[in-house]
ZAFI-409964 format. One record per residue (C-alpha): residue number from 1; x, y, z. Coordinates in pm, whole numbers, plus 50000, padded with zeros to 5 digits. Layout:
BEGIN
NUM, X, Y, Z
...
***
This chain:
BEGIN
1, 04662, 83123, 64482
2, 04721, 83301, 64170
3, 05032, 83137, 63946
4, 05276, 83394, 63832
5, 05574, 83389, 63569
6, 05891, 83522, 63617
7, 06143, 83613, 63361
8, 06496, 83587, 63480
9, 06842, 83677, 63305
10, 07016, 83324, 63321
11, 07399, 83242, 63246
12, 07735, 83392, 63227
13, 07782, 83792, 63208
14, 07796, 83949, 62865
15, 07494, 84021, 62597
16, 07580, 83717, 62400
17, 07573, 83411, 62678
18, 07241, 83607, 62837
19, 06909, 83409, 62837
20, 06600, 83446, 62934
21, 06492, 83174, 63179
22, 06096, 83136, 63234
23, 05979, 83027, 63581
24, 05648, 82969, 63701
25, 05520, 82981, 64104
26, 05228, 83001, 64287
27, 05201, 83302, 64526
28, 04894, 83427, 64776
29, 04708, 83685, 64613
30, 04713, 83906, 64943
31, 05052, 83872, 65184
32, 04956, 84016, 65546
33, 05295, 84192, 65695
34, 05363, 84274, 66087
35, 05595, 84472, 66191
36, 05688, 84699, 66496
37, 05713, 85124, 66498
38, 05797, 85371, 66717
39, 05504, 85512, 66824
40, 05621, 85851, 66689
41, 05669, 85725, 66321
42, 05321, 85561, 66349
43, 05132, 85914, 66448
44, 05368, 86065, 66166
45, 05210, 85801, 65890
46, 04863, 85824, 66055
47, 04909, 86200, 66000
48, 04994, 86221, 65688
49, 04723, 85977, 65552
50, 04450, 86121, 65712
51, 04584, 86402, 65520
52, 04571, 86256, 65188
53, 04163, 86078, 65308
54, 04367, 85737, 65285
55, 04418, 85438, 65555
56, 04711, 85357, 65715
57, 04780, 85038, 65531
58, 04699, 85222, 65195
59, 04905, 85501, 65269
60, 05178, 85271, 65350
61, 05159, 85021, 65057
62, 05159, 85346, 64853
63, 05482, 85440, 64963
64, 05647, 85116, 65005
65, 05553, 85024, 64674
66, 05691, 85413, 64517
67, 06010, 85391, 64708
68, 06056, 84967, 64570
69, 05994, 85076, 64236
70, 06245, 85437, 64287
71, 06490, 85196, 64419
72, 06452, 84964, 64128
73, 06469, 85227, 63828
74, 06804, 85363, 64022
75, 06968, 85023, 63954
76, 06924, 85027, 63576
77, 07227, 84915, 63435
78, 07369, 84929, 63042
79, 07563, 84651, 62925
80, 07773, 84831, 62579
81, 08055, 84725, 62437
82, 08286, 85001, 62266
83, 08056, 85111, 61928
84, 07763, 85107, 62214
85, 07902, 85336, 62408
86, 08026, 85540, 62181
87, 07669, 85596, 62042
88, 07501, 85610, 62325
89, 07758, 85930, 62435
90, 07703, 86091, 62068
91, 07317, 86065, 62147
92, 07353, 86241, 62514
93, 07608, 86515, 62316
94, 07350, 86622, 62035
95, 07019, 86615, 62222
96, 06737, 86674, 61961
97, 06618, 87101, 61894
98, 06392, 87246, 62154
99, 06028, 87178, 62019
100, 05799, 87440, 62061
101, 05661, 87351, 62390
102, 05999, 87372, 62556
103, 06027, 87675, 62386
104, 05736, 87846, 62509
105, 05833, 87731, 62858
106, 06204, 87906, 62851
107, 06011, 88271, 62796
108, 05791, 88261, 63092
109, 05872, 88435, 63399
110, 05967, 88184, 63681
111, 05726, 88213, 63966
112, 05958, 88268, 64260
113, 06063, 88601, 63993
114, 05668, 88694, 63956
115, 05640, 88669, 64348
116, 05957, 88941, 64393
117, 05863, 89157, 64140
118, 05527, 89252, 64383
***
């Protein structure tokens, strides 16, 4: 059993009556999961990691864990008050010059325009 700490946002809503709370647990390094699937979803995830040279369970910890962490970032939510949001809208309106690799990028001929061109 490995011991883990968890950090967890802890009282009423609003910046100023937010805490951290620290919590500590034990959980099992490994977790084994079971679960039924139509056999044609299972040949469809067998195909496609035998076509990235991975397992099964690899392949599908790999995408379980991509999708969790998708589905996580997509939640992301700003707490501002007025002046916050007012900054954070004057930041988004005046984005910062093009540096020269972004530059460089706008003057090269899209592929799909390379391809037609032929």
């Amino acid at each position: 059993m490995k011991k883990v700490r968890v950090f967890a946002a802890a009282g009423r809503a609003g910046p100023a009556s937010t805490r951290l709370v620290e919590r500590s647990f034990a959980v099992a390094t490994k977790v084994r999961i079971r679960f039924g699937l139509a056999r044609d979803t299972l040949q469809l995830i067998d195909s496609a990691a035998v076509a990235l040279g991975t397992t099964r369970s690899r392949f599908m910890v790999a995408c379980a864990r991509q999708r969790a962490m998708d589905v996580l970032l997509d939640q992301c939510l700003l707490r501002l008050n007025a002046d916050g949001f007012d900054s954070l809208i004057d930041i988004l309106d005046q984005p910062p010059a093009p540096g020269p690799r972004l530059c460089a990028l706008r003057q090269r001929v899209p592929a799909w325009h390379k391809q037609a061109m032929h």
